[in-house]
N, C-alpha and C positions, 0 to 999 in steps of 0.2 A: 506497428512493427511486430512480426513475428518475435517470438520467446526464444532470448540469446542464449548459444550454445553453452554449457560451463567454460569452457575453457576460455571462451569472448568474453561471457559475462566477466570472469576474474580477470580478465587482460582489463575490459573498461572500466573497472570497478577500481584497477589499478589507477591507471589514466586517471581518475575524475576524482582522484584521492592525492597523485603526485601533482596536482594541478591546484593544489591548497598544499600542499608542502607536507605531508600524512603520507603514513606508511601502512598498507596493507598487510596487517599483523594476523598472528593467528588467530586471536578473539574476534578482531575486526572478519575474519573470512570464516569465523565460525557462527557470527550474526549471521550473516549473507547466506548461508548455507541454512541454516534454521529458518529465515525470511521465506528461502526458495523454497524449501520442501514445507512448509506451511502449505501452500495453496489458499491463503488467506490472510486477511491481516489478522497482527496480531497484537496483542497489549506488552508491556513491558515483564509484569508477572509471564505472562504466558510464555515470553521466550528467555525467562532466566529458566521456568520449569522444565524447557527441553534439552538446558546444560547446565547444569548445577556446577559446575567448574566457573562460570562467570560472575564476575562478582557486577552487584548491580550499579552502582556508581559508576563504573567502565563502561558497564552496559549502555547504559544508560547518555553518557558521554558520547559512546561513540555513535551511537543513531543519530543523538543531536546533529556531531558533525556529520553523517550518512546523508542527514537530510538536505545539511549544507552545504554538502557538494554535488546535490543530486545522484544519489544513490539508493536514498528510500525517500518516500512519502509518508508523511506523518497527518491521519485522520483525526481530528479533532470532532468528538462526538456532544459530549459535553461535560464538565467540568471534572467527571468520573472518569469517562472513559477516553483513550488517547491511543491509538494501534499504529503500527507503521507495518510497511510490503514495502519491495523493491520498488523503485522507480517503476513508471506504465514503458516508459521506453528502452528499459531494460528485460521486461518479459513482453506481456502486449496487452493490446486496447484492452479495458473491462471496465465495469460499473459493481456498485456495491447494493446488497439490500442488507440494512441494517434493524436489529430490534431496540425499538426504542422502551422496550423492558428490561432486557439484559445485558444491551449493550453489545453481544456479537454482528460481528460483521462479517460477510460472507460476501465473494466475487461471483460473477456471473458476464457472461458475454453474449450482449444482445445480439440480432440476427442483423445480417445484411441491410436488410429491409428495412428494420427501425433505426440500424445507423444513418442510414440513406437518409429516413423522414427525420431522424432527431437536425443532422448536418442542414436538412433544409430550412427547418423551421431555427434553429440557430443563426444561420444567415440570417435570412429576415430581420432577426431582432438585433442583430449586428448593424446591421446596415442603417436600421432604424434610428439606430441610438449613439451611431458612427465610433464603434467599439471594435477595436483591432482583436478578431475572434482566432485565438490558435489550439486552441480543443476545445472539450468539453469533460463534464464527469458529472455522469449520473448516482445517486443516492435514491432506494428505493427504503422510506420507513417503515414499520408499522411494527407488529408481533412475531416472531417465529414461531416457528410450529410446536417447539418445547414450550414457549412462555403460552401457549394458546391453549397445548395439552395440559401445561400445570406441570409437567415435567419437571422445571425447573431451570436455575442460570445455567446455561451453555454457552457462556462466552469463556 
C-alpha cells in the first residue's frame, strides 16, 4: 500500500481507535505525528525526546493500545531495545536493518525485483509447510556504520 495521506491516515487512525471504543486525543495524534515524521522506528525514549509535553506512562499506554488496534507496530529487538512505526498498512511495504550493537533501526525498501524473488521463495516454503502466508518482514542485522566507525550509539 502506498503512504496514506494525512488527512486518511487521521480519518483511519480514527476508525481503528473507535472500533476499540478510544478516542483520538491530542497526545494520542501527537504520537502518530512524531511516528510519521520519524521516518524510522523508534524506541519509547526517543519519542518522549521529540515532545517533552508527554508524559511517559501515557506514552507509553497509548502505543500499547496503538498496537492493539493496529495502528503501530511494536519491534521487539531484545530485552533492551523495543521501537514502534506506524502500522506497514498505514504508510507502505518496507523492511528493517537493524544494529545488533546499538540497537537502531532504520527502514529501507527493497527493489521490485527482490520483492518479486523474496514473494517467490516465500511461497514455496508456504506451500511446503501448508502455512497460510499473508506477508512478510524482513530484518537485516549486523553493525551500522557508526558502531563499525566507533562513532558511537545512534539509536
Amino acid at each position: 500500500m502506498a503512504a496514506t495521506a494525512p488527512d486518511d491516515l487521521h480519518d483511519e487512525i480514527t476508525r481503528r481507535l473507535a472500533d476499540r471504543n478510544l478516542r483520538y486525543t491530542r497526545s494520542r495524534r501527537a504520537l502518530v505525528e512524531i511516528l510519521a515524521s520519524a521516518g524510522r522506528p523508534l524506541t519509547l525514549p526517543q519519542v518522549l525526546d521529540s515532545d517533552r509535553t508527554l508524559a511517559q506512562s501515557s506514552a507509553y499506554r497509548n502505543l500499547a493500545e496503538f498496537t492493539d488496534a493496529g495502528v503501530t507496530n511494536r519491534i521487539f529487538i531484545d530485552e533492551e531495545h523495543s521501537y514502534f512505526e506506524l502500522a506497514e498498512d498505514l504508510t507502505s511495504h518496507h523492511h528493517h536493518v537493524v544494529c545488533n550493537s546499538c540497537g537502531r533501526i532504520d527502514d529501507f525498501t527493497a527493489s521490485s525485483s527482490l520483492e518479486s524473488e523474496l514473494h517467490r521463495a516465500l511461497r514455496t516454503v508456504s506451500n511446503s509447510t501448508g502455512f497460510a502466508l499473508t506477508g512478510h518482514r524482513l530484518d537485516l542485522v549486523g553493525r551500522c556504520g557508526n558502531c563499525i566507525t566507533g562513532i558511537g550509539d545512534s539509536a
